[in-house]
C-alpha positions in Angstrom: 4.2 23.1 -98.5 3.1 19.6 -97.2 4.5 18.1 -94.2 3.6 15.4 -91.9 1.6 18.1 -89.8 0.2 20.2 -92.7 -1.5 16.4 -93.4 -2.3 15.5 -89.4 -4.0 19.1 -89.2 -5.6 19.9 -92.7 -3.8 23.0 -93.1 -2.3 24.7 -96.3 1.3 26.3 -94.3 2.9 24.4 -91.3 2.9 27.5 -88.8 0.8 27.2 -85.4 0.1 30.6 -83.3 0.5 29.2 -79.7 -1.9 30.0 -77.1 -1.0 33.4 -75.5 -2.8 34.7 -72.7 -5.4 38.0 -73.6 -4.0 37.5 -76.8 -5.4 34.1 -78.5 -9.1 35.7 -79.2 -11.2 34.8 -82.1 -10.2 37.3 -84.0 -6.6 36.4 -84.2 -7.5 32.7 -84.8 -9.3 33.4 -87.7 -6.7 35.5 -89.1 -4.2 33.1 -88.8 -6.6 30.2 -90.1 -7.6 32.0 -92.8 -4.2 32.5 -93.9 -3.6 29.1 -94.2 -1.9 28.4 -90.5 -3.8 27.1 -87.5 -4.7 29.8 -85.1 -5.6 29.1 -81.4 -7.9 30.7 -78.6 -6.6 30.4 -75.4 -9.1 28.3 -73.4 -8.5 29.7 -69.6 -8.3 33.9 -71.0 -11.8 32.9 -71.0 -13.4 33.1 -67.6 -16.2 30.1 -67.6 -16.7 27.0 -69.9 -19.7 28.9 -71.8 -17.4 32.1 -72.6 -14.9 29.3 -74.0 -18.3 27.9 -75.8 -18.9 31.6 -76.4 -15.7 32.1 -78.4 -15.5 29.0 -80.3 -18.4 29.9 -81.8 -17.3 33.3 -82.6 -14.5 31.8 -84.6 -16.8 29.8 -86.5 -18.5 32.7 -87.6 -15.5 34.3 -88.8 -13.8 31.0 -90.7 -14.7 27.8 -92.2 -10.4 26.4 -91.7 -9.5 24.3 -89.1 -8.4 26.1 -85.5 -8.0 24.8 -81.9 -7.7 25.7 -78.4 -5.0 25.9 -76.0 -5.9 24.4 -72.4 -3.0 24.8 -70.2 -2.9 23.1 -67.3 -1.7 24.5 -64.0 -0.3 24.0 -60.8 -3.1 26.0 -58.5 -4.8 25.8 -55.5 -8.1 26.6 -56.8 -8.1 24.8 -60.7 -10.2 25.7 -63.3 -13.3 23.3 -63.9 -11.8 21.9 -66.6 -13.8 18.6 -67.6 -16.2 21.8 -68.4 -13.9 23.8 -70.8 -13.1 20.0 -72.2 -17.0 19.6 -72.7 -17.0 22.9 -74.6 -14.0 22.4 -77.1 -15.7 18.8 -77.8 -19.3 20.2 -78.2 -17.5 23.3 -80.0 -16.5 21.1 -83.3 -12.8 21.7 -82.2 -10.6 19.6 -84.1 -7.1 20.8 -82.6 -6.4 20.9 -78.8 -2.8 22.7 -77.7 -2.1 21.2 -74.1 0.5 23.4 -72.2 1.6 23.1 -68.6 1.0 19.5 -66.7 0.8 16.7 -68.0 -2.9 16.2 -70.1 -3.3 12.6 -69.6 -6.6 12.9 -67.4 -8.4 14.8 -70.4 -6.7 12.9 -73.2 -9.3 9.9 -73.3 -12.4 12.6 -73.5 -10.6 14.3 -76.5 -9.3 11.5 -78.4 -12.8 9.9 -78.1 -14.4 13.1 -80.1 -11.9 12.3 -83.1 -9.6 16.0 -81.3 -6.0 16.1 -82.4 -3.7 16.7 -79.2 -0.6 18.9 -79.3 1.6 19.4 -76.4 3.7 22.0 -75.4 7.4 20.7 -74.0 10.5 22.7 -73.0 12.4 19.6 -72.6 13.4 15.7 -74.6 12.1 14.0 -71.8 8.7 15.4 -71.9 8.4 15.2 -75.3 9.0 11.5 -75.0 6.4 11.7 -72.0 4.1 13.5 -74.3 4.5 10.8 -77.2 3.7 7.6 -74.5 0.7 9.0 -73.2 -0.9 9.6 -76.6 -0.5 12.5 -77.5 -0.2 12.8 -81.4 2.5 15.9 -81.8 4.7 18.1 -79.7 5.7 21.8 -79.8 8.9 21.8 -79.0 10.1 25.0 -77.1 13.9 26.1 -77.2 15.5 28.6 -74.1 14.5 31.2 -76.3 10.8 31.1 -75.8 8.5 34.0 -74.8 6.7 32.5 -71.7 8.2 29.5 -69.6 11.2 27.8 -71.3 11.4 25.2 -68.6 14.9 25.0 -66.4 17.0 23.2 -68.7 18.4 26.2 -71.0 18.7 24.6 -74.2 18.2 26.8 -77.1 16.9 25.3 -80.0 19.7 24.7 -82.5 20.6 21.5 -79.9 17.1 21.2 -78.6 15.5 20.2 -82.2 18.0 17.8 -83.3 17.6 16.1 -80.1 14.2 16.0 -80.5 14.2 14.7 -83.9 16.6 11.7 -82.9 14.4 10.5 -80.4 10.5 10.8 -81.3 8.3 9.6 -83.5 5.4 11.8 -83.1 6.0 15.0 -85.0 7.0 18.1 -83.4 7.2 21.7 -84.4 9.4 24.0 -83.1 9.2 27.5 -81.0 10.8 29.7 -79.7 12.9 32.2 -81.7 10.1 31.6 -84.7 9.5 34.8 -87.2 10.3 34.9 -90.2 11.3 32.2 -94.0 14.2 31.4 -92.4 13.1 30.2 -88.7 11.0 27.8 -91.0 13.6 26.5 -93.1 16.0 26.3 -90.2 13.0 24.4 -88.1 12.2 21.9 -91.2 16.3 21.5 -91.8 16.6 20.1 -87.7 13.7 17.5 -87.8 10.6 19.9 -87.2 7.2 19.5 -89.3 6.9 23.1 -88.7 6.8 26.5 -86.6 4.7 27.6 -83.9 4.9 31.2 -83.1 3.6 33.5 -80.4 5.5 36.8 -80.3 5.7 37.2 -83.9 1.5 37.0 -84.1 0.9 39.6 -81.1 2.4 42.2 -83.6 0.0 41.6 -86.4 -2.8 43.6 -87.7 -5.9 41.5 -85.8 -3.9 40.9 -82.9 -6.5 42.0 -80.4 -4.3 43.7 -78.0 -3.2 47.7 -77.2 -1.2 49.1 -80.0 1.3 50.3 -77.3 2.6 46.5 -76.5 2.8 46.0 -81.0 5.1 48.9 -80.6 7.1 48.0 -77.7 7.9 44.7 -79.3 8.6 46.6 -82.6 10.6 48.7 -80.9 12.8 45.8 -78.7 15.9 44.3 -79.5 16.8 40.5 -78.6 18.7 42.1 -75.4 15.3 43.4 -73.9 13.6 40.1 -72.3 14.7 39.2 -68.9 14.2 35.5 -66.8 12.2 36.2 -64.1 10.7 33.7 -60.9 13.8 31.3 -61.6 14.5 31.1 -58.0 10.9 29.2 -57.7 11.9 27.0 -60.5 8.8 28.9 -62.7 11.0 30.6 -64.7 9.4 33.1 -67.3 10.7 35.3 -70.3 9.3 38.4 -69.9 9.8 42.0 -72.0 11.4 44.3 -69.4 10.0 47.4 -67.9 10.1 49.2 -64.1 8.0 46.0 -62.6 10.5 43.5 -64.1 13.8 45.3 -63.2 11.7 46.0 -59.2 11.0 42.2 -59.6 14.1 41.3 -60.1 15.9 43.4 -57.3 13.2 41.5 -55.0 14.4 37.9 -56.0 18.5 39.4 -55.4 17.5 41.0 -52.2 15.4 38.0 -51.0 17.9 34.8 -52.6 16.5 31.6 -51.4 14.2 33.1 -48.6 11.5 34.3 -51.6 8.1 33.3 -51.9 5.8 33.6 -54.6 3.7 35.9 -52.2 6.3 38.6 -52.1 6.3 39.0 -56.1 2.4 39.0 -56.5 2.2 42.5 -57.2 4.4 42.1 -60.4 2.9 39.1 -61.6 -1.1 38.8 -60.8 -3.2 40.0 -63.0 -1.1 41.6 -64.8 -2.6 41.0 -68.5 -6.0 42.5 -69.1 -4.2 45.6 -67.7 -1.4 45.1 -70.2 -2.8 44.0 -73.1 -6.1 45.1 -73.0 -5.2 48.2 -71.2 -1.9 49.7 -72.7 -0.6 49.5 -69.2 2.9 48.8 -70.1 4.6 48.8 -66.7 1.7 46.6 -65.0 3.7 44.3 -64.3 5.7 40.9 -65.9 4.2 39.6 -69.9 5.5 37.3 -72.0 8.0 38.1 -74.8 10.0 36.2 -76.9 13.9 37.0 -77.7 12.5 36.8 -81.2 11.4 40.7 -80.8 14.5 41.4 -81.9 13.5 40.1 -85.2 10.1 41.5 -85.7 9.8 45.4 -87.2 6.6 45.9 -88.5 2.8 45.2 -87.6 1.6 43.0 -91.0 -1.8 41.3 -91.4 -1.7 37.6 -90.4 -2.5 36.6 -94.1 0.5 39.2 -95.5 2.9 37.5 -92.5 2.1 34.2 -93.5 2.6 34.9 -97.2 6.2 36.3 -96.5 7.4 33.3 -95.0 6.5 31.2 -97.1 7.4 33.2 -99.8 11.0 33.6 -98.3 11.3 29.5 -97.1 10.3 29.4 -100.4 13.1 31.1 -102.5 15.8 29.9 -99.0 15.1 26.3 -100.5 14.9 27.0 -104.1 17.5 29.5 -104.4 20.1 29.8 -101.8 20.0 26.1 -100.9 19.8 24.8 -104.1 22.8 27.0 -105.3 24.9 26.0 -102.9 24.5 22.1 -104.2 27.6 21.3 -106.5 27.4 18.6 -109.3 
């Protein structure tokens, strides 16, 4: 399938695995780039600048296909170095960069000048359109439904796309709620140039994380994720479990008194022990409503085959049949 971002990132299927925290390891990268997607290592999982280095170069190692790096950029007190992690993507041969969080525009000049295609993450039009004036060359576009932060608009895709498709001129694909032939066609049908899924590739065969977390996913319906932090305007979709449901009784008991202080035993931390760990009540993870859609634990390369497979025969066959004379 060629579209405009199959072309802008020399890849064979327009589907993206976003960035996920202690999730987006070489390993997973290469899977998915080997399958003809565009896998991505999540550039702050890694500690320093030279484990980033560290990790690129394991990817190498394990494909010769195009894959990127996520770099997300967020609101702390104490920020990562990050003109190092830039210096290590560049120096790294990286040809993709996924921005997430603040606006990128203090790294875009360094990344553009190494030749680096920049996509950004947006939950919203308006940053889209932000993304689009300060260079960037595609969006992701992520609806309500979104594992992680969906922004504080709450508007699911199906109005989300469109919109997005009236107004840019970038391309953008779309996630949130991505999983299967028919997220694709569904994506491609409202403007997108293609999918970019998160949940769906944590339940994969080279997903580098505990087999207990591929199973509670497998194992979840679309009624199982919960909005948590929304009273501090951070609002993210998490899988529930005891720490979510105590979490949540905090931000009820403590309205607009709470603090980010008073839920840091739920939040900090929280991932090695989850997904490296098995520690499923650690605390608050990331999970997509689109568990609901996801029963079985494929290889990246069978995944990606099935989806194209099925947008395949959606286009050809129920599509087409539906056309009358």
């Amino acid at each position: 399938m060629k579209t405009r971002i199959t072309e802008m990132l020399n890849i064979e299927h327009p589907i993206i695995q976003g960035g996920m925290h202690y999730v987006g390891f070489a390993e997973l990268a290469a899977a998915v780039s080997n399958a003809g997607g565009l896998g991505i290592i999540t550039g702050l999982t890694q500690k320093t600048a030279p484990d980033l280095a560290n990790e690129i170069a394991r990817c190498h190692d394990m494909t010769d296909k195009p894959f990127g790096v996520n770099l997300t950029f967020l609101p702390s007190v104490a920020a990562p170095d990050y003109p190092s992690y830039v210096k290590a993507i560049i120096d790294g041969g990286v040809k993709v960069v996924e921005t997430a969080g603040r606006n990128p525009v203090q790294v875009l000049p360094y990344l553009k000048e190494a030749g680096i295609t920049v996509v950004h993450k947006c939950t919203s039009v308006r940053h889209s359109l932000k993304a689009q004036e300060i260079g960037c060359d595609a969006v992701s576009v992520d609806g309500f439904e979104c594992g992680g932060h969906p922004g504080e608009d709450d508007i699911p895709n199906m109005i989300l796309l469109p919109r997005a498709a009236d107004e840019l001129e970038i391309p953008f694909v779309a996630s949130g709620g991505m999983a299967d032939g028919r997220s694709l066609v569904a994506a491609l049908a409202m403007g997108a140039e293609g999918m970019n899924m998160g949940t769906r590739f944590m339940v994969t065969q080279e997903a580098p994380i505990h087999e207990r977390v591929k199973q509670a996913i497998v194992a979840a319906t679309e009624l199982d994720t919960r909005l948590v932090m929304r009273p501090l305007r951070n609002t993210e979709r998490v899988l529930t479990n005891t720490a979510v449901e105590r979490l949540l009784e905090k931000e009820k008991e403590l309205g607009a008194n709470i603090e980010f202080e008073d839920i840091m035993e739920e939040v900090a931390g929280v991932y090695p022990k989850v997904m490296l760990d098995g520690d499923m009540n650690a605390g608050a993870w990331s999970c997509g409503m689109v568990a609901g859609l996801i029963n079985d634990i494929p290889t990246c390369q069978e995944l990606i085959d099935r989806i194209m497979s099925e947008a395949d025969g959606l286009i050809r066959q129920r599509l087409e049949g539906m056309r009358t004379a």
